[in-house]
ZAMARGU-4260 file (C-alpha; in steps of 0.2 Angstrom, whole numbers, plus 5000, padded with zeros to 4 digits):
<rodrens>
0) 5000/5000/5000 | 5007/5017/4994 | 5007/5031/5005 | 5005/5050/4999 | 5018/5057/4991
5) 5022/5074/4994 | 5034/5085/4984 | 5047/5102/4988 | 5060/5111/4980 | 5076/5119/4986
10) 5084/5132/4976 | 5103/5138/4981 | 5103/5159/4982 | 5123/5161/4987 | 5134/5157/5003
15) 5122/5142/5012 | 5106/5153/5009 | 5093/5141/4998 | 5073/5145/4996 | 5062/5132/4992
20) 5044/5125/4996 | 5033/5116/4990 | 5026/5118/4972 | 5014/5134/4969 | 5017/5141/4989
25) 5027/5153/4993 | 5047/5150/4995 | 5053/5151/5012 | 5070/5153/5016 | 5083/5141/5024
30) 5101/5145/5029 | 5113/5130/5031 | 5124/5141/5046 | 5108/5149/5052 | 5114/5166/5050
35) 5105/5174/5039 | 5089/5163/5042 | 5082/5147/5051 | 5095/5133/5049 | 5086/5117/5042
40) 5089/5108/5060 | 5080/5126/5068 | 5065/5121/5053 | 5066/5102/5058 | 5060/5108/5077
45) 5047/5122/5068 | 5039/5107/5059 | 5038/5097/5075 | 5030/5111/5084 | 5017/5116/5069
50) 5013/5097/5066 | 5011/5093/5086 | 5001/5113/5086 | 4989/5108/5074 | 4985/5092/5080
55) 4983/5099/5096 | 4970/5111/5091 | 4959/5098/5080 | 4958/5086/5098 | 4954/5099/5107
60) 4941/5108/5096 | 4934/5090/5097 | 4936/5093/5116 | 4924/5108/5113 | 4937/5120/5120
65) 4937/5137/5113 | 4952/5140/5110 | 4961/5158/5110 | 4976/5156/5109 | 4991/5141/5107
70) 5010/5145/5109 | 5023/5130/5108 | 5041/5134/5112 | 5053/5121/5107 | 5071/5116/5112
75) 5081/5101/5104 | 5097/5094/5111 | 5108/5090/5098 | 5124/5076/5099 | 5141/5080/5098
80) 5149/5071/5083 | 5142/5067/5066 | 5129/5067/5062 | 5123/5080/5074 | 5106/5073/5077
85) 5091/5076/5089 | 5093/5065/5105 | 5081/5076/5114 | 5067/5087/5109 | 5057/5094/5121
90) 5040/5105/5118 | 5031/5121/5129 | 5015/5122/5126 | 5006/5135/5131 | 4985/5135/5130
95) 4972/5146/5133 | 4952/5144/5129 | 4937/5143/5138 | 4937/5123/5143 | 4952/5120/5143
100) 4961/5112/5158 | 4975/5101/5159 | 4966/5084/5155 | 4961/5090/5141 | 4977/5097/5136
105) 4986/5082/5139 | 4976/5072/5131 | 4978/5082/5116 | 4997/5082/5119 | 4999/5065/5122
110) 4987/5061/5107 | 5000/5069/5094 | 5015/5066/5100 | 5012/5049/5101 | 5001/5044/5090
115) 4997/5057/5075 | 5012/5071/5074 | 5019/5063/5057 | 5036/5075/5060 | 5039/5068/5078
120) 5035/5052/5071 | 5050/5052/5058 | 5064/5057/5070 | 5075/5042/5078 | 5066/5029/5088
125) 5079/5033/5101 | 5075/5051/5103 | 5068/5056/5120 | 5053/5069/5117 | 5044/5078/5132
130) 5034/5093/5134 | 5027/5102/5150 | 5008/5112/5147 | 5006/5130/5154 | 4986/5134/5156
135) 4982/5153/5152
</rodrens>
């Protein structure tokens, strides 16, 4: 059985600066050092936070929380040597809306990060993921 297929394409500008995106969206850009703009291994914790985020906000819509606001603040630990991979991510979630409490939170949370966040998913088996949920 096939999976989707989903499709992106990187352009080199100059120095480690490259845009790409996927076909017919608007180019975002990535800097291999970081300096100029976020380093693929910065967008790697971005696309963990905005796949777990909008998970999080489906469950708990089917929660019937009202949500008003959802920040989530992410820090990954990186190894020492080659390759420099995630051995620890860990996620801040901040919530507020009117039903919301930190059952339902943490269901939500829970819900993604191990069962439907398809980023999260994809990292090493080995890496240790975690998170902490602030009510507002």
């Amino acid at each position: 059985m096939a999976g989707s297929v989903r499709d992106v394409t990187m352009r080199w500008r100059e120095k480690l600066l490259f845009e790409g995106g996927a076909p017919g969206r608007p180019a975002i850009l990535v800097d291999g050092d970081g300096a100029a703009a976020t380093s693929p291994v910065e967008l790697l914790l971005l696309a963990a936070a905005t796949c777990s985020a909008s998970d999080v906000v489906v469950i708990l819509q089917k929660q019937r929380v009202a949500l008003r606001s959802l920040e989530v603040a992410v820090r990954g630990t990186r190894r020492e040597t080659e390759p420099r991979r995630y051995t620890a991510i860990h996620f801040d979630f901040a919530i507020a809306g009117d039903g919301a409490d930190e059952v339902k939170a943490r269901r939500a949370i829970d819900l993604s990060l191990e069962k439907y966040c398809s980023v999260v998913a994809s990292l090493a088996p080995d890496t240790r993921i975690t998170y902490d949920v602030a009510l507002r």
